[in-house]
N, CA, C and O atoms as a printed pandas DataFrame, in Angstrom:
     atom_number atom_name residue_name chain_id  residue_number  x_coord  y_coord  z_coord
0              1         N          UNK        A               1  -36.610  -29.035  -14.285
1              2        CA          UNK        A               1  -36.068  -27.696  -14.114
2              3         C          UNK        A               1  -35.132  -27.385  -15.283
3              4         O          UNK        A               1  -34.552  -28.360  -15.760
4              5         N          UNK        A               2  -34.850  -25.986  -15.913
5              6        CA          UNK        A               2  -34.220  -26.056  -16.945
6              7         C          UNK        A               2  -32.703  -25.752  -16.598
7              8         O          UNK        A               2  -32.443  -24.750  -15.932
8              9         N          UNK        A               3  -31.876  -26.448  -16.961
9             10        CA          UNK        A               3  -30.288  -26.300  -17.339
10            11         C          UNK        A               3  -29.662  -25.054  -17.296
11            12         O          UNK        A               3  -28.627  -24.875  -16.655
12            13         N          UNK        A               4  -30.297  -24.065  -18.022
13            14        CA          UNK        A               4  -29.856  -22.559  -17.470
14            15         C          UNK        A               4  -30.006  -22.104  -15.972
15            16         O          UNK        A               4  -29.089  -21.714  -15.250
16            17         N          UNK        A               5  -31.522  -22.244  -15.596
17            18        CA          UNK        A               5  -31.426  -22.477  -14.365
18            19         C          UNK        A               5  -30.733  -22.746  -13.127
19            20         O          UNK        A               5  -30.584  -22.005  -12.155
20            21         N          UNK        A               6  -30.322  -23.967  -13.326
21            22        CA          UNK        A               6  -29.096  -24.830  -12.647
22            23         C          UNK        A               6  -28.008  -24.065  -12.539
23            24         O          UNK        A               6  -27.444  -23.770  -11.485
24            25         N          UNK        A               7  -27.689  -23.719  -13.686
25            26        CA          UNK        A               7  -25.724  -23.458  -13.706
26            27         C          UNK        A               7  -26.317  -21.848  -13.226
27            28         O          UNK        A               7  -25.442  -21.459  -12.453
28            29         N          UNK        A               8  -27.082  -21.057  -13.297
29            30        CA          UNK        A               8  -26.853  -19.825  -12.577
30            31         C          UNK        A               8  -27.149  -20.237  -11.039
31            32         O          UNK        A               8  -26.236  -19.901  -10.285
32            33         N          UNK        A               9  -28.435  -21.017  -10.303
33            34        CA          UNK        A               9  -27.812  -21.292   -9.400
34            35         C          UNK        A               9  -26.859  -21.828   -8.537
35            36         O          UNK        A               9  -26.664  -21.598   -7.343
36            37         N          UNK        A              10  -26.270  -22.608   -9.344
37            38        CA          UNK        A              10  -24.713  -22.689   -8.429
38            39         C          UNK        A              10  -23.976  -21.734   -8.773
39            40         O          UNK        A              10  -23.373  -21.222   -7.829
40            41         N          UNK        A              11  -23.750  -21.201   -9.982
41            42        CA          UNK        A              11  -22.725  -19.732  -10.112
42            43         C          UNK        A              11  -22.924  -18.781   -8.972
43            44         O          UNK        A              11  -21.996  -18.232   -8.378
44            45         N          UNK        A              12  -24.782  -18.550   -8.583
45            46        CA          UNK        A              12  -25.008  -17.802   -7.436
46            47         C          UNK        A              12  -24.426  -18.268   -5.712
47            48         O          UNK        A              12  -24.077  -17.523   -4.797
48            49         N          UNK        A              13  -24.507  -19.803   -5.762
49            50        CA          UNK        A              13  -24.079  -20.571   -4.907
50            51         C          UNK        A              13  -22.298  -20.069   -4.831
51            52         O          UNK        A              13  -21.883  -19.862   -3.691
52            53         N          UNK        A              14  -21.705  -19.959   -5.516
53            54        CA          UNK        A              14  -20.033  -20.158   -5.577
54            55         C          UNK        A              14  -19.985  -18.886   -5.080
55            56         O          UNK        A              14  -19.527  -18.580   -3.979
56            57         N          UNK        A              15  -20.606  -17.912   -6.142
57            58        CA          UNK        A              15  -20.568  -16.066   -5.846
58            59         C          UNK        A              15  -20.713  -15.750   -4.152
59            60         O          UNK        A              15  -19.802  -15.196   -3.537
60            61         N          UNK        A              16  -21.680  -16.081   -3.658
61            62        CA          UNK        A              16  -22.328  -15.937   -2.510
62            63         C          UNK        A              16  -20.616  -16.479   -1.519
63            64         O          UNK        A              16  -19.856  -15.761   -0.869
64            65         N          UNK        A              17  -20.571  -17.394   -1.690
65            66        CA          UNK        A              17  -19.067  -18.081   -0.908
66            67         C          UNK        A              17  -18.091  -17.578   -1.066
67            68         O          UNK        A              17  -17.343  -17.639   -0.090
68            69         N          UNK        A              18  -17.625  -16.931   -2.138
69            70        CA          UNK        A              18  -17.055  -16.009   -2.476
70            71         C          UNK        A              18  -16.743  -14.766   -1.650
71            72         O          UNK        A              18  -15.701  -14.300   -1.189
72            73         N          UNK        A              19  -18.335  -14.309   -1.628
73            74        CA          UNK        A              19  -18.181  -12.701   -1.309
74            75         C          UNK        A              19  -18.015  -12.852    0.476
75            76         O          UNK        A              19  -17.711  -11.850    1.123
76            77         N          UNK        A              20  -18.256  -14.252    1.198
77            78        CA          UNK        A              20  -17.794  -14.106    2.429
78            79         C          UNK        A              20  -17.065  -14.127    2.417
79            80         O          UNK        A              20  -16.858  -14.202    3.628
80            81         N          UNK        A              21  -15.684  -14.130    1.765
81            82        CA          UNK        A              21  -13.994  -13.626    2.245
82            83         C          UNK        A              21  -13.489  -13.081    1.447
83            84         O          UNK        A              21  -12.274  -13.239    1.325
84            85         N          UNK        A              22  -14.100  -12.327    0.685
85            86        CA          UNK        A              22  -13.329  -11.330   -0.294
86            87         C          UNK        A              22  -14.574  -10.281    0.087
87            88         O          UNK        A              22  -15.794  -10.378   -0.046
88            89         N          UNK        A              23  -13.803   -9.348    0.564
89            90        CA          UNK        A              23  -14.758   -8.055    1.022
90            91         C          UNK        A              23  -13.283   -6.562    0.795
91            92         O          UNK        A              23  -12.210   -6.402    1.377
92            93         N          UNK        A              24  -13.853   -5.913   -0.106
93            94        CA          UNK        A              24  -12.803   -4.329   -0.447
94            95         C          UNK        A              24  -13.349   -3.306    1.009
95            96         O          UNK        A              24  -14.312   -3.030    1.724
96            97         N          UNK        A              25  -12.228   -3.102    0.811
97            98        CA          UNK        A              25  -11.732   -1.659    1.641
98            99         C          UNK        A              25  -11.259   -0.857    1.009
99           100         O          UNK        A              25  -10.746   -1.145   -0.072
100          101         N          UNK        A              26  -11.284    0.514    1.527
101          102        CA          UNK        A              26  -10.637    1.434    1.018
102          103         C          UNK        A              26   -8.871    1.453    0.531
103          104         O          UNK        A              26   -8.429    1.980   -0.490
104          105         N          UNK        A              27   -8.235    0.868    1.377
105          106        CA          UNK        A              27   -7.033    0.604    1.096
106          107         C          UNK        A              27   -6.729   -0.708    0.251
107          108         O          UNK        A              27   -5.666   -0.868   -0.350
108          109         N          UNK        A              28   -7.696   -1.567    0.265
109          110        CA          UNK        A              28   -7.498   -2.678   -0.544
110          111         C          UNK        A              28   -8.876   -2.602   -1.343
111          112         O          UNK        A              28   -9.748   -3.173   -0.688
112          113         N          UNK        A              29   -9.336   -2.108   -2.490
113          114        CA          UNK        A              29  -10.507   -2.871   -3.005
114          115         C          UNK        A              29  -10.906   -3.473   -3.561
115          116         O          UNK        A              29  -10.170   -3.552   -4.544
116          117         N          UNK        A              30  -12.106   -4.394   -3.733
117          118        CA          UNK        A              30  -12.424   -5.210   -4.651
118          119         C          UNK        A              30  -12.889   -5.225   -6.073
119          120         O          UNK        A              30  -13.818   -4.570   -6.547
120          121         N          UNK        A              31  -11.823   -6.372   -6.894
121          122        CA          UNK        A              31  -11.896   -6.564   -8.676
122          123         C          UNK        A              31  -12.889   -7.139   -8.762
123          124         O          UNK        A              31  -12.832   -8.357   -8.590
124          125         N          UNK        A              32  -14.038   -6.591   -9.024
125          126        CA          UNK        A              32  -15.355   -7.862   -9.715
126          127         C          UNK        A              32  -15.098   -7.571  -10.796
127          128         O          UNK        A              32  -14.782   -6.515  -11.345
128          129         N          UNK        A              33  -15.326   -9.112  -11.281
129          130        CA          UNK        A              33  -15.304   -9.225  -12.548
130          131         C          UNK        A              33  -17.051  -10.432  -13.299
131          132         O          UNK        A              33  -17.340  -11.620  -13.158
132          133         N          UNK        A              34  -17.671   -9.377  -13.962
133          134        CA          UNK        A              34  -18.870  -10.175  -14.912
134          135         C          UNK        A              34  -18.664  -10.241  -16.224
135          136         O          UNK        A              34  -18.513   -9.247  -16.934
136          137         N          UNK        A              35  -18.636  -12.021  -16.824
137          138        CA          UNK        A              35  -18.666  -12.119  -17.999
138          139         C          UNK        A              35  -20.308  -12.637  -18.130
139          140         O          UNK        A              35  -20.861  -13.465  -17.406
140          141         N          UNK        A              36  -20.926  -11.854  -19.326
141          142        CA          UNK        A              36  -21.511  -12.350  -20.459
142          143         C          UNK        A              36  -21.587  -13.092  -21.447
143          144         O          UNK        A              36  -20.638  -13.876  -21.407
144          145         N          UNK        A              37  -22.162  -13.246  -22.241
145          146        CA          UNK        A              37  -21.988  -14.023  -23.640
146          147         C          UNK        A              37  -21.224  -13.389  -24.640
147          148         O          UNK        A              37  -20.432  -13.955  -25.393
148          149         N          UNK        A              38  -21.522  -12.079  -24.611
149          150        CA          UNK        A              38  -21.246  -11.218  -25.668
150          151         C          UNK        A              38  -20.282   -9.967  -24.821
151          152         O          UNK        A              38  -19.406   -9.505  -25.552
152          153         N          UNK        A              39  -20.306   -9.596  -23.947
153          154        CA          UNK        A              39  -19.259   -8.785  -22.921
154          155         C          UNK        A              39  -18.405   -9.205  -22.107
155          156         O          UNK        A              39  -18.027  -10.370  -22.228
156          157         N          UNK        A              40  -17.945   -8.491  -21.207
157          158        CA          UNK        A              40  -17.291   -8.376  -19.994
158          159         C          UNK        A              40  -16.794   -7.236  -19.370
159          160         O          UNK        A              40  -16.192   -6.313  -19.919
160          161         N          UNK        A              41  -17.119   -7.367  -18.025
161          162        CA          UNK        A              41  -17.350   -6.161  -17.150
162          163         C          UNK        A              41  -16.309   -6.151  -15.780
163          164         O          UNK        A              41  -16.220   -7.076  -14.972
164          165         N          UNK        A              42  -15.728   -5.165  -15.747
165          166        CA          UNK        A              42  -14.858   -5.365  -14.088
166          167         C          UNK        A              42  -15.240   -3.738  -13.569
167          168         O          UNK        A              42  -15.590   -2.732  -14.186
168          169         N          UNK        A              43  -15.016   -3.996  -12.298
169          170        CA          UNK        A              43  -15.498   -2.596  -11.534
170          171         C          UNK        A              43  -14.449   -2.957  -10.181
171          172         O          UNK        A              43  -14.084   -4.087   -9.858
172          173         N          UNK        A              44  -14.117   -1.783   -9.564
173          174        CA          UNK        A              44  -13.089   -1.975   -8.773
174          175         C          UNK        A              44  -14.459   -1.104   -7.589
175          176         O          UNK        A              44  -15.145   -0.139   -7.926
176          177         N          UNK        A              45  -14.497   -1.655   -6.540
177          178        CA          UNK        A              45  -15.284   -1.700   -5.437
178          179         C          UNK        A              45  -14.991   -1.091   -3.940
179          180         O          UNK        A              45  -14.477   -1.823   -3.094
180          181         N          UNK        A              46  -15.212   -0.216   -3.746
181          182        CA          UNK        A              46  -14.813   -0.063   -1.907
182          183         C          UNK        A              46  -16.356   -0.056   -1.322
183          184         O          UNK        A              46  -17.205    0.833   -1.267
184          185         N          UNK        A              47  -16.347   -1.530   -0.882
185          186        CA          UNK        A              47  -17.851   -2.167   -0.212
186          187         C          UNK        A              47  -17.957   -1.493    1.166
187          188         O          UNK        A              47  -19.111   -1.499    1.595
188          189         N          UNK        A              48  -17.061   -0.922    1.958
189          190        CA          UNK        A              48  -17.112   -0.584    3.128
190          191         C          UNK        A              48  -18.036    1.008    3.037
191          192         O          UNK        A              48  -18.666    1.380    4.027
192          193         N          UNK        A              49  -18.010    2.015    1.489
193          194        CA          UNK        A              49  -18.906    2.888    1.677
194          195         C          UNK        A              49  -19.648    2.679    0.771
195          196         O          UNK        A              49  -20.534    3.524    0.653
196          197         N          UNK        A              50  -19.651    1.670   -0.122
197          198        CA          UNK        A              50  -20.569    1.011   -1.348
198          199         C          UNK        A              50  -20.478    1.842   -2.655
199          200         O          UNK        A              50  -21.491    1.950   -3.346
200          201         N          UNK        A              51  -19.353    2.416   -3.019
201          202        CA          UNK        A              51  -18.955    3.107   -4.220
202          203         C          UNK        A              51  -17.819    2.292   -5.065
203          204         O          UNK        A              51  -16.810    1.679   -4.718
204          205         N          UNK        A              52  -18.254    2.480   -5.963
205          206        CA          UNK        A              52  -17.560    1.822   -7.377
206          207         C          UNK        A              52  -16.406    2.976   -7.683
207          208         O          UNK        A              52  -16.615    4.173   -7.879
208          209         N          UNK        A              53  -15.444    2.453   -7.673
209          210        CA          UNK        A              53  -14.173    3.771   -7.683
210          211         C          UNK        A              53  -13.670    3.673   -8.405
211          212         O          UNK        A              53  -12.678    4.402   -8.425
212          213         N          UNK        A              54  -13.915    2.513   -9.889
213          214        CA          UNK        A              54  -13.179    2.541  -10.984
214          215         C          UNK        A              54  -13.852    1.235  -11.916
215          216         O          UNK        A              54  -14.403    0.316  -11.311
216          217         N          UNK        A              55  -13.786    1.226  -13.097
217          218        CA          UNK        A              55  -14.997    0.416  -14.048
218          219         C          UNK        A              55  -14.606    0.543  -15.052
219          220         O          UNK        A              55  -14.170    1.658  -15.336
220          221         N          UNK        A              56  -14.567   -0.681  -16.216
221          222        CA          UNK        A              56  -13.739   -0.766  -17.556
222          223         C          UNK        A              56  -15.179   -1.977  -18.241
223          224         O          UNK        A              56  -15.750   -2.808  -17.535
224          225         N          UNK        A              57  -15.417   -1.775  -19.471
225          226        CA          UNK        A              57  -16.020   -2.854  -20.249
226          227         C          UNK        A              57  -15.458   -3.108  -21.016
227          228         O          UNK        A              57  -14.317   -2.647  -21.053
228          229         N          UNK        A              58  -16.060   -4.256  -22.407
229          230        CA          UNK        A              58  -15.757   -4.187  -23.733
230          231         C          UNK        A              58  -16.633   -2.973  -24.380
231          232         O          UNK        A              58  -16.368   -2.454  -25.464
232          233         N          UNK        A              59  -17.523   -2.673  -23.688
233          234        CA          UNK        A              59  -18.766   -2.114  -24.296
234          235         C          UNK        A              59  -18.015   -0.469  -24.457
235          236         O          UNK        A              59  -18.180    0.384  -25.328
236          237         N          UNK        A              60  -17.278   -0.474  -23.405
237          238        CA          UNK        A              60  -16.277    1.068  -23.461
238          239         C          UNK        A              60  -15.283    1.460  -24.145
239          240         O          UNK        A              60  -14.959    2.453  -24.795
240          241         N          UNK        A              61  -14.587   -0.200  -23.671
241          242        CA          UNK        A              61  -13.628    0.177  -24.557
242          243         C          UNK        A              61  -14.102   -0.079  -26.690
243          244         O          UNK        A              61  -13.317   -0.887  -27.188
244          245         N          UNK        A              62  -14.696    0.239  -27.276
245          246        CA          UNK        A              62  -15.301    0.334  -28.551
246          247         C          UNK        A              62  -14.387   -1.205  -29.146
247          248         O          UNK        A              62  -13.531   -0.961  -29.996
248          249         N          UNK        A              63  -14.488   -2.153  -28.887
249          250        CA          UNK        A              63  -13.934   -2.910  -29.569
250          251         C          UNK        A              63  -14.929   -3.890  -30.593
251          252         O          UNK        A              63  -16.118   -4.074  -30.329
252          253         N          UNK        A              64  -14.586   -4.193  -31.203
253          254        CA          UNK        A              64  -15.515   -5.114  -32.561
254          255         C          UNK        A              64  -16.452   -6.610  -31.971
255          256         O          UNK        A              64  -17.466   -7.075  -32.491
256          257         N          UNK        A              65  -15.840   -7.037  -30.944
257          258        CA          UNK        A              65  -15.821   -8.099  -30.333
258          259         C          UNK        A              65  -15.736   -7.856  -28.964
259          260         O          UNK        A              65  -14.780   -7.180  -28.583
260          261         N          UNK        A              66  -16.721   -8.361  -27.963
261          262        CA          UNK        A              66  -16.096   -8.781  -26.680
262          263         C          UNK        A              66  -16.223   -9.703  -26.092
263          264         O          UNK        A              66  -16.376   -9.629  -24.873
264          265         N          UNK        A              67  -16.205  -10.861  -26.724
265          266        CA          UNK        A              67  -16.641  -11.791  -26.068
266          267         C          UNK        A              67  -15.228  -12.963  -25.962
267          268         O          UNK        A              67  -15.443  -14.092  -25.521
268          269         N          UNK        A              68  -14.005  -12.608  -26.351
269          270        CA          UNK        A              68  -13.182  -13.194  -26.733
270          271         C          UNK        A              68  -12.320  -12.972  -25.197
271          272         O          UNK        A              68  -12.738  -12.611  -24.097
272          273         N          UNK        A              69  -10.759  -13.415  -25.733
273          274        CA          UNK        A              69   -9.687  -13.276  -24.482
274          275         C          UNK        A              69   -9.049  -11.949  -24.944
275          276         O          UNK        A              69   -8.514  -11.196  -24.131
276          277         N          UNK        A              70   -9.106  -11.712  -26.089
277          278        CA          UNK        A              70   -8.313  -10.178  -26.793
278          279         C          UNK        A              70   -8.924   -9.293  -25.743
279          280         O          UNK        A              70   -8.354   -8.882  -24.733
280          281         N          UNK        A              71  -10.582   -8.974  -26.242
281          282        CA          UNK        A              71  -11.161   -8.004  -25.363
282          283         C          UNK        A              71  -10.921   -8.130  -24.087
283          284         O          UNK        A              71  -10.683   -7.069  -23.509
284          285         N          UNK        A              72  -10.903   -9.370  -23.270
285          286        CA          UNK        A              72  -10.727   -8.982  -22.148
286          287         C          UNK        A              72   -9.444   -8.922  -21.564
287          288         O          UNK        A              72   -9.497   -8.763  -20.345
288          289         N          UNK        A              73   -8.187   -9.005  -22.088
289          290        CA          UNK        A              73   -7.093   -8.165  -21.803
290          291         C          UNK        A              73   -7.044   -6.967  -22.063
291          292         O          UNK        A              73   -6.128   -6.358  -21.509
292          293         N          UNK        A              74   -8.043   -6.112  -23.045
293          294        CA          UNK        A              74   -8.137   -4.664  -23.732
294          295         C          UNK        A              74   -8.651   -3.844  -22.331
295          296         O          UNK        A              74   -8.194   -2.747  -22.009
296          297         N          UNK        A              75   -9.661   -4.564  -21.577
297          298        CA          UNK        A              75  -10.416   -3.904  -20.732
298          299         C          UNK        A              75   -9.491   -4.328  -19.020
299          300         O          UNK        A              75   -9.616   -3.808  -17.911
300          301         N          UNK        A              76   -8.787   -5.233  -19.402
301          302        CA          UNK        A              76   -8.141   -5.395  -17.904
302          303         C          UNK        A              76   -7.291   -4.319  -17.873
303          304         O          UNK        A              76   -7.152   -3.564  -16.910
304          305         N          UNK        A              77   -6.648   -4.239  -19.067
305          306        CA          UNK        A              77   -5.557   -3.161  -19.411
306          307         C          UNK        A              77   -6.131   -1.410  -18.933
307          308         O          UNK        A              77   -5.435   -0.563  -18.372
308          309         N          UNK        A              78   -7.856   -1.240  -19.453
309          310        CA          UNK        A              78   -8.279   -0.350  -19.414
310          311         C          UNK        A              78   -8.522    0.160  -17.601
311          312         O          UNK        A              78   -8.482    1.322  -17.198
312          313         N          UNK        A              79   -8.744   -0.967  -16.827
313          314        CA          UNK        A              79   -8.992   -1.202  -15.907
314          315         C          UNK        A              79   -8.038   -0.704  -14.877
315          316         O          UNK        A              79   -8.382    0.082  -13.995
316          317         N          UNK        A              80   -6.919   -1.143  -14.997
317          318        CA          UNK        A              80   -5.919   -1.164  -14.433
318          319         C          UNK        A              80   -5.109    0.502  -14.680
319          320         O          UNK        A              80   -4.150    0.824  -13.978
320          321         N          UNK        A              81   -5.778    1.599  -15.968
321          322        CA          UNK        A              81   -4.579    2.688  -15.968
322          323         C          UNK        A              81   -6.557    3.300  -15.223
323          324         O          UNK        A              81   -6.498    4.505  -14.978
324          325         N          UNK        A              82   -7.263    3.012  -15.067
325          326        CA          UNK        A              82   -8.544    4.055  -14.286
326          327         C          UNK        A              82   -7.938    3.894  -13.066
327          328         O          UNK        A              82   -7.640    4.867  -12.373
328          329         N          UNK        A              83   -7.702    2.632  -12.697
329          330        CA          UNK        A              83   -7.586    2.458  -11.024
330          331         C          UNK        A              83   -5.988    3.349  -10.711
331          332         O          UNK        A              83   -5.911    3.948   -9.639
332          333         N          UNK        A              84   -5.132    3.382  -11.389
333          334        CA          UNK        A              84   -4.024    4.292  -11.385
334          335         C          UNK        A              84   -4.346    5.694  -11.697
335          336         O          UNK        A              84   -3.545    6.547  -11.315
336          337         N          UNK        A              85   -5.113    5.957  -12.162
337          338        CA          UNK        A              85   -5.863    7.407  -11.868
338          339         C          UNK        A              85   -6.226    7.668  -10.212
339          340         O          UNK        A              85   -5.744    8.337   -9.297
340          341         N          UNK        A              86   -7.413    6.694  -10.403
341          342        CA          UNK        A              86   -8.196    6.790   -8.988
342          343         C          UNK        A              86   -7.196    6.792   -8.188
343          344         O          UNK        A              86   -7.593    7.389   -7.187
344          345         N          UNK        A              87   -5.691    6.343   -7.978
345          346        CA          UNK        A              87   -4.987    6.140   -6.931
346          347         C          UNK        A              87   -4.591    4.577   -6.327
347          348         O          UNK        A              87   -3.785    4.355   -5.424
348          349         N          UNK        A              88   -5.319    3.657   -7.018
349          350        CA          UNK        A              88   -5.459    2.679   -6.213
350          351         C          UNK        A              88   -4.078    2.013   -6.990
351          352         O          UNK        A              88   -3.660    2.561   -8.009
352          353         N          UNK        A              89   -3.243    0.509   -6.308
353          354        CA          UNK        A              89   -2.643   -0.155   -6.699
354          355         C          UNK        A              89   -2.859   -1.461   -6.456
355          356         O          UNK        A              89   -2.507   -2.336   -7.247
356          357         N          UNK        A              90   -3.619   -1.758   -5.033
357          358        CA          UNK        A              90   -3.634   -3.153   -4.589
358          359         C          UNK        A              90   -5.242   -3.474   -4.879
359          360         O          UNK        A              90   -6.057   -2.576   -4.666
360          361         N          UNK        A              91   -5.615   -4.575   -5.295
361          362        CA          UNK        A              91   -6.770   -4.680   -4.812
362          363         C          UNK        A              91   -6.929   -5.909   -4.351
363          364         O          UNK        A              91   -5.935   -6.296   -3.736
364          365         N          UNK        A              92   -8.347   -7.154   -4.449
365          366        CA          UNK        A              92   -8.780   -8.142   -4.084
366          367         C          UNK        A              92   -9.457   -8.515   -5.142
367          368         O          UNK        A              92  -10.199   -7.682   -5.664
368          369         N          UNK        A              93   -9.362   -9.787   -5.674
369          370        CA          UNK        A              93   -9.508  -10.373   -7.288
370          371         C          UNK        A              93  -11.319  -11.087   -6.614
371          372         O          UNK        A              93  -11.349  -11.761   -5.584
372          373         N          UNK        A              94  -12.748  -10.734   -7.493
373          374        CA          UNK        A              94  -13.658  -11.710   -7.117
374          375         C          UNK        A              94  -13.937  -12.022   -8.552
375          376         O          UNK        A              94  -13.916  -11.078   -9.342
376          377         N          UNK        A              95  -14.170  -13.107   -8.949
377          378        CA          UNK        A              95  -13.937  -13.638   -9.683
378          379         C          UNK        A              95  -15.690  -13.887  -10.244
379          380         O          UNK        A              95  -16.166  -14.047  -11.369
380          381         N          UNK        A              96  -16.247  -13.831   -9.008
381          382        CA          UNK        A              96  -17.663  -14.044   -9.131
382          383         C          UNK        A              96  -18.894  -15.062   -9.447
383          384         O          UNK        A              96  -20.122  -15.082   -9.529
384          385         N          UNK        A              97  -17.912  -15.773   -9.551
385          386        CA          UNK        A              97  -18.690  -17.748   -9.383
386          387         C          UNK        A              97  -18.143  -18.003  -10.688
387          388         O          UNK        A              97  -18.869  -18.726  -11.371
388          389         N          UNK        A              98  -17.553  -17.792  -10.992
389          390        CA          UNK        A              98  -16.682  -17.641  -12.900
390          391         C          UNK        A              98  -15.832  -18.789  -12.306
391          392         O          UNK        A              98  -15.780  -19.029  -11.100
392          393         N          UNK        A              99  -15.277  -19.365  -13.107
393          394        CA          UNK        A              99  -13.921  -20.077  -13.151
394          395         C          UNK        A              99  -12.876  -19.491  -13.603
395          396         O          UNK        A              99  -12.866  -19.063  -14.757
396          397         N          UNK        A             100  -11.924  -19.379  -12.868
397          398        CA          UNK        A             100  -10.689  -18.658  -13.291
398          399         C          UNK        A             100   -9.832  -19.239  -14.431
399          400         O          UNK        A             100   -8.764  -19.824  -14.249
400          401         N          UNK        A             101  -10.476  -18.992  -15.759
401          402        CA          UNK        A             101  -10.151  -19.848  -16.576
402          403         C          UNK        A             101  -10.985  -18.596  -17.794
403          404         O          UNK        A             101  -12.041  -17.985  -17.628
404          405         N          UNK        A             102   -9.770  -18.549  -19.303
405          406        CA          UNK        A             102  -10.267  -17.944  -20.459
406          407         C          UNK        A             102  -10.453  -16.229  -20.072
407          408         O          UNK        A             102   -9.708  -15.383  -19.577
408          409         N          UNK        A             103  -11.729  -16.234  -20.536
409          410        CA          UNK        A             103  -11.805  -14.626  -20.546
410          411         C          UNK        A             103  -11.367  -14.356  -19.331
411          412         O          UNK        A             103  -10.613  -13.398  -19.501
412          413         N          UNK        A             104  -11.384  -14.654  -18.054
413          414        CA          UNK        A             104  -11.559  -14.219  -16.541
414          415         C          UNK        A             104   -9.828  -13.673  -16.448
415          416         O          UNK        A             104   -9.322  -12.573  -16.223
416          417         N          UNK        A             105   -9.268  -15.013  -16.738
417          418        CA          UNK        A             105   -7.852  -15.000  -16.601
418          419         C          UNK        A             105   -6.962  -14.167  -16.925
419          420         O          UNK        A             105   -5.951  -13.842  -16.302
420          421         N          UNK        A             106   -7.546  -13.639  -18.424
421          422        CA          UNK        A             106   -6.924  -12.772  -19.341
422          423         C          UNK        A             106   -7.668  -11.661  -18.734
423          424         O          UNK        A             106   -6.732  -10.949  -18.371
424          425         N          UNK        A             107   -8.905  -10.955  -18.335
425          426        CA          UNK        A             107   -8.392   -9.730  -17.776
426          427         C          UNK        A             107   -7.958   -9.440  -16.662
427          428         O          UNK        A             107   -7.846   -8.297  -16.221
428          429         N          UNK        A             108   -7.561  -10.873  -15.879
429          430        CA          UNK        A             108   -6.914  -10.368  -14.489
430          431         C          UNK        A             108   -5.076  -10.360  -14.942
431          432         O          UNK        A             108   -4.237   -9.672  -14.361
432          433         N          UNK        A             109   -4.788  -11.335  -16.136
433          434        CA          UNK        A             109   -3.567  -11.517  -16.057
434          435         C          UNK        A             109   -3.188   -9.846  -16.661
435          436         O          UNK        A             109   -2.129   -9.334  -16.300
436          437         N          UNK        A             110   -4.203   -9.031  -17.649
437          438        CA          UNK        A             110   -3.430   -7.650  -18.168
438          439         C          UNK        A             110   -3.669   -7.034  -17.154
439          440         O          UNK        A             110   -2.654   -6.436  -16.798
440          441         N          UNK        A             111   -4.705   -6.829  -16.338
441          442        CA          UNK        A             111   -4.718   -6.092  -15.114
442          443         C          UNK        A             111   -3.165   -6.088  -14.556
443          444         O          UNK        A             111   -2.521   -5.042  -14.471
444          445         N          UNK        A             112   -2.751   -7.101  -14.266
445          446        CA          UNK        A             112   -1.658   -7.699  -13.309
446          447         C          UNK        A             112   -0.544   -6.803  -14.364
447          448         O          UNK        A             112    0.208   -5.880  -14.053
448          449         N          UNK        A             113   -0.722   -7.344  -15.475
449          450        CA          UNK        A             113    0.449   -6.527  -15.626
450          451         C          UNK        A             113    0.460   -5.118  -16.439
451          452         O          UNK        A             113    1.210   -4.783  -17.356
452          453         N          UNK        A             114   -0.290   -4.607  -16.005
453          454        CA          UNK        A             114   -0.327   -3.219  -16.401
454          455         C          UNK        A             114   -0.281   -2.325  -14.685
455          456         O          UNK        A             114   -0.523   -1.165  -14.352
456          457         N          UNK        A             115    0.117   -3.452  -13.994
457          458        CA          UNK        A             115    0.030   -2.568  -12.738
458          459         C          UNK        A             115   -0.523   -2.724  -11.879
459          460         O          UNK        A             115    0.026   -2.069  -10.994
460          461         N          UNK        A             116   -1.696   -3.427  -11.347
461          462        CA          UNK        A             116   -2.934   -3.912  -10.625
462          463         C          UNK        A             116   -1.980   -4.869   -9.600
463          464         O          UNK        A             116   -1.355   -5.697  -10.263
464          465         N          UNK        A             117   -1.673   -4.972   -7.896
465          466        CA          UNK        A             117   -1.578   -6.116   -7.469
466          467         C          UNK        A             117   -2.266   -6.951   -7.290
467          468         O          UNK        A             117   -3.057   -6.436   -8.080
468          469         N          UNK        A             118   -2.951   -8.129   -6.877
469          470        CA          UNK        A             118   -3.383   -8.927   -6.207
470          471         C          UNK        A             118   -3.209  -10.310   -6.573
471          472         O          UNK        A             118   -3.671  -11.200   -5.860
């Protein structure tokens, strides 16, 4: 079986475990966060009517690079003044079978501090 293979099914394995206790609400919703090779993606979630209520990339924010920790503090940052539009302040961090480690970290840590609880 090939090696790529593998590591996406357990990433799918972790994700899946995951999403049974991290579920958004309207008053609280959920941070997914997808890294790529070359991107990274967060979308702020209210699963209870299945609308995406706020969404930041590298790909948006026009940066030279996104595959680094720069970009993804650029887009946590970006992340975090949409969801202060939308209204929101609190949400629920899914991390998404990722390790909370490098890019992941850095756009939850600018999220966090540009305003974002969780």
């Amino acid at each position: 079986m090939n090696s790529t293979k593998i590591r996406q099914d357990r990433r799918d394995r972790r994700r899946i475990g995951i999403r049974k206790r991290v579920i958004g609400t309207p008053q609280r919703p959920r941070l997914a966060v997808y890294r790529s090779l070359k991107q990274i993606y967060g979308q702020i979630i209210d699963d209870l009517s299945g609308r995406t209520l706020a969404s930041a990339s590298s790909r948006q924010a026009k940066l030279p690079t996104g595959g680094n920790c720069a970009a993804a503090a650029e887009v946590g940052k970006l992340l975090a003044q949409r969801a202060a539009e939308a209204g929101i302040q609190q949400v629920c961090f899914d991390r998404s079978g990722f390790r909370y480690h490098g890019r992941v970290k850095a756009l939850a840590d600018a999220a966090r501090k540009a305003g974002l609880q969780f």
